[in-house]
C-alpha positions as CSV (number, residue, x, y, z in Angstrom):
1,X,27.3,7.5,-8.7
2,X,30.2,6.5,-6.8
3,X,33.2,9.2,-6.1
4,X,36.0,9.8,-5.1
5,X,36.2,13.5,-3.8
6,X,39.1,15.9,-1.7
7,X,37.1,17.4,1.6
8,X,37.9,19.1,4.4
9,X,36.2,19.2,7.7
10,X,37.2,19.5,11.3
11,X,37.5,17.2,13.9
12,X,37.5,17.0,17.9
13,X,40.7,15.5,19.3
14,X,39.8,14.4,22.7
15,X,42.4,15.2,25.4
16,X,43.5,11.5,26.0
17,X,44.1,11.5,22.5
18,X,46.1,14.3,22.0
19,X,49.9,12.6,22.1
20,X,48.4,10.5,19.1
21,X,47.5,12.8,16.4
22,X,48.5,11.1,13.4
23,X,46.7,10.8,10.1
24,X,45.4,7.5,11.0
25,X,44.0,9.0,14.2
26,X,42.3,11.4,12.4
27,X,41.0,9.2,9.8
28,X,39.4,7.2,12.8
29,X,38.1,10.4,14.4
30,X,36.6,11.3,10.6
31,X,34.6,8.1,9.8
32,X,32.9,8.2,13.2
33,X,31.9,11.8,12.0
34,X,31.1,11.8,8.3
35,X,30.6,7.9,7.6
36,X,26.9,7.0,7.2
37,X,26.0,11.1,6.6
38,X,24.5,12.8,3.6
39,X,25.5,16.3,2.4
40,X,23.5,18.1,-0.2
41,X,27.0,18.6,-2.5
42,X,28.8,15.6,-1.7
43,X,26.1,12.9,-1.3
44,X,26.2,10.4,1.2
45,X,30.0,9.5,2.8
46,X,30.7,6.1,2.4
47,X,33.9,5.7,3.3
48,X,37.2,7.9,4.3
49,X,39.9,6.9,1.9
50,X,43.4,8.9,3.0
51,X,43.7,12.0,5.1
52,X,46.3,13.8,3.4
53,X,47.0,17.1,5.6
54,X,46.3,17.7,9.5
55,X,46.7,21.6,10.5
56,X,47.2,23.3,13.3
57,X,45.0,22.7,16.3
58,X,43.0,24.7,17.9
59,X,41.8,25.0,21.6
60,X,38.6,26.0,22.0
61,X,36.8,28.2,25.6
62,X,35.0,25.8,27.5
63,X,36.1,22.6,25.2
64,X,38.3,19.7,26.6
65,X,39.2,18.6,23.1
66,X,41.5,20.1,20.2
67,X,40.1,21.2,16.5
68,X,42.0,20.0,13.5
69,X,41.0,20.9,10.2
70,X,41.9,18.1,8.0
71,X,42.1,17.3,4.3
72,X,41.3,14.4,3.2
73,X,39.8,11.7,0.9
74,X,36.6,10.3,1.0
75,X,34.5,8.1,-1.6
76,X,31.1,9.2,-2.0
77,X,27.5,7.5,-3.5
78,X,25.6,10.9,-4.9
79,X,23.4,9.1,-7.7
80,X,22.3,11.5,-10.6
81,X,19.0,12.6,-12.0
82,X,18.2,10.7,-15.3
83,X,21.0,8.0,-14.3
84,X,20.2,3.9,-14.8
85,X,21.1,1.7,-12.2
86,X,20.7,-2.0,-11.1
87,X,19.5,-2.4,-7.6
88,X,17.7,-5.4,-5.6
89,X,13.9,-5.1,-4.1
90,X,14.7,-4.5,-0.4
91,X,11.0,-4.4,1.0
92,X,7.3,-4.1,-1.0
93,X,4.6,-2.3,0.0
94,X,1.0,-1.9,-1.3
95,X,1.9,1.4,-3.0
96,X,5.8,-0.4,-4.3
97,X,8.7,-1.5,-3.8
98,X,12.1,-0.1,-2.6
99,X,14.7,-1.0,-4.2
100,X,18.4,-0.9,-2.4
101,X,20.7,1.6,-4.6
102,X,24.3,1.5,-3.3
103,X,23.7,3.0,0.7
104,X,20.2,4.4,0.4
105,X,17.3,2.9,-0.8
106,X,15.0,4.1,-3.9
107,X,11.2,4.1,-4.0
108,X,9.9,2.7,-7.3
109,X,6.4,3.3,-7.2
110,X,3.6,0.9,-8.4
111,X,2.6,3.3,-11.5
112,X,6.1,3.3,-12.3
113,X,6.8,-0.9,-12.2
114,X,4.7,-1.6,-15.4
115,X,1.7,-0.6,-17.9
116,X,-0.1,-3.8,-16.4
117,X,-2.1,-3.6,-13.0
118,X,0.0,-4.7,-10.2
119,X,-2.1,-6.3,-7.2
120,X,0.1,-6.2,-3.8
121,X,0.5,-10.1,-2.2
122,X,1.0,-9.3,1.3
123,X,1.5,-12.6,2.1
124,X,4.3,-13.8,-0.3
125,X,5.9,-10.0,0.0
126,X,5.3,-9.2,-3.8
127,X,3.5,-7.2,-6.5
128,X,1.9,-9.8,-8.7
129,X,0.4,-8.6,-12.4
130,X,-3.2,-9.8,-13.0
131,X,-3.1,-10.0,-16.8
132,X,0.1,-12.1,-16.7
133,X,2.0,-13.9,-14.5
134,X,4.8,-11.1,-13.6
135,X,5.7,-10.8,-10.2
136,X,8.4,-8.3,-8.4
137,X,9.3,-9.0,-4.7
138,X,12.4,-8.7,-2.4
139,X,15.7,-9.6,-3.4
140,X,14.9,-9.2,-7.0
141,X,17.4,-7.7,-9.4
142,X,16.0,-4.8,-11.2
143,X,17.1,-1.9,-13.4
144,X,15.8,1.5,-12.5
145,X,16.2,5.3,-13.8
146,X,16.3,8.1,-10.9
147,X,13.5,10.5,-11.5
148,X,13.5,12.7,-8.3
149,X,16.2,13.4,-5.9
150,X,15.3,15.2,-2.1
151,X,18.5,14.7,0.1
152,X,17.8,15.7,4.4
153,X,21.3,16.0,5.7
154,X,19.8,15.9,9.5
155,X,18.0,12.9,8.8
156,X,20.3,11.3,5.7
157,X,16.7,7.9,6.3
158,X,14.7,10.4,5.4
159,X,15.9,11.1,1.9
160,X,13.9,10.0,-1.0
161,X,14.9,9.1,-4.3
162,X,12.1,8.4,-6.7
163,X,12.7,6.0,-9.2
164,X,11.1,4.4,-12.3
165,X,11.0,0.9,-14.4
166,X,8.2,2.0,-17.3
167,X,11.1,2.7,-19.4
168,X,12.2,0.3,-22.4
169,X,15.4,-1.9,-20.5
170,X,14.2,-1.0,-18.0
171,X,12.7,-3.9,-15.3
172,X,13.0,-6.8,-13.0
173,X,16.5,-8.1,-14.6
174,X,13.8,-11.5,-15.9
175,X,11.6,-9.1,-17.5
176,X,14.1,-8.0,-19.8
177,X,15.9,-11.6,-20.4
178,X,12.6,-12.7,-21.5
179,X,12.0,-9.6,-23.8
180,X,15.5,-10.2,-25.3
181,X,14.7,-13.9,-26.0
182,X,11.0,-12.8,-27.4
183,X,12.7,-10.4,-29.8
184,X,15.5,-12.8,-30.6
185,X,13.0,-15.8,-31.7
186,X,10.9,-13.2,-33.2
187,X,13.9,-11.8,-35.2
188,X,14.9,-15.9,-36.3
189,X,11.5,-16.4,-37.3
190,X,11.3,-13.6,-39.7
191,X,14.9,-14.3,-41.1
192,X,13.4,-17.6,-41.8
């Protein structure tokens, strides 16, 4: 999920800049360009770790600034198909919840929560189960498999990850300490 990768990319020096081109210059000049983006190979940049290697400049018609093609770095949050995480319920909706997965945020859908029926209470922010008394809202911890991955580099908000919870340990983190403890009595019982 999280890496840590070697790029390289190019960045504008700006002419009031240009007696201060140093790596931690550049480093400055490369997480106001790349931190907060997503790229289709790379994921989304987190952070810029350590440039390593500056190269030449170059000057540009009709551009103030100087080009430097720099190596560099960078950790990076690209989550997998088919991988399990643990995220926390950022926001439910009638049709969900999203669930916050390292920098983005996940949808996990109401037919992917649990077999139950799950009624949306707008008014306490939660999905609440009618045949028993599970509830999922925000800031719940819950464990989640990634199903479907679209990434939009221009708009990095507009990417979708589809995730699911119908999975055995798989659940609101409570869900599955009470399962644990059901199966636990349930083994003690037999052994008795």
């Amino acid at each position: 999920m999280y890496k840590r990768v070697r790029l390289k990319d190019t960045v504008e020096v700006p002419p009031q800049q240009l007696a201060d081109v140093t790596p931690q210059r550049v480093k400055h000049l490369l997480q106001d360009k790349l931190e907060g983006r997503m790229d289709e190979d790379v994921g989304s940049v987190v952070s810029i770790a350590e440039v390593h290697d500056i190269g030449e400049g170059t000057v540009l018609p009709n551009r103030p600034g100087v080009y430097y093609e720099a190596e560099f770095d960078a950790i990076t949050f690209d989550p997998d198909m088919q991988e399990v995480v643990d995220g926390t319920v950022v926001e439910v909706v009638e049709f969900g919840a999203f669930v916050g997965i390292g920098p983005v945020d996940g949808l996990l859908h109401v037919s992917q929560i649990s077999d139950e029926y799950l009624a949306y209470d707008g008014e306490n922010q939660q999905l609440a189960s009618t045949e028993s008394n599970q509830t999922l809202g925000v800031d719940d911890p819950v464990r989640v498999r990634i199903v479907t991955k679209s990434i939009d580099e221009r708009n990095p908000r507009d990417s979708k990850i589809g995730l699911t919870a119908k999975q055995p340990g798989l659940g609101k983190h409570d869900w599955l300490e009470s399962d644990r403890r059901k199966r636990s009595q349930e083994a003690t019982s037999e052994g008795s």
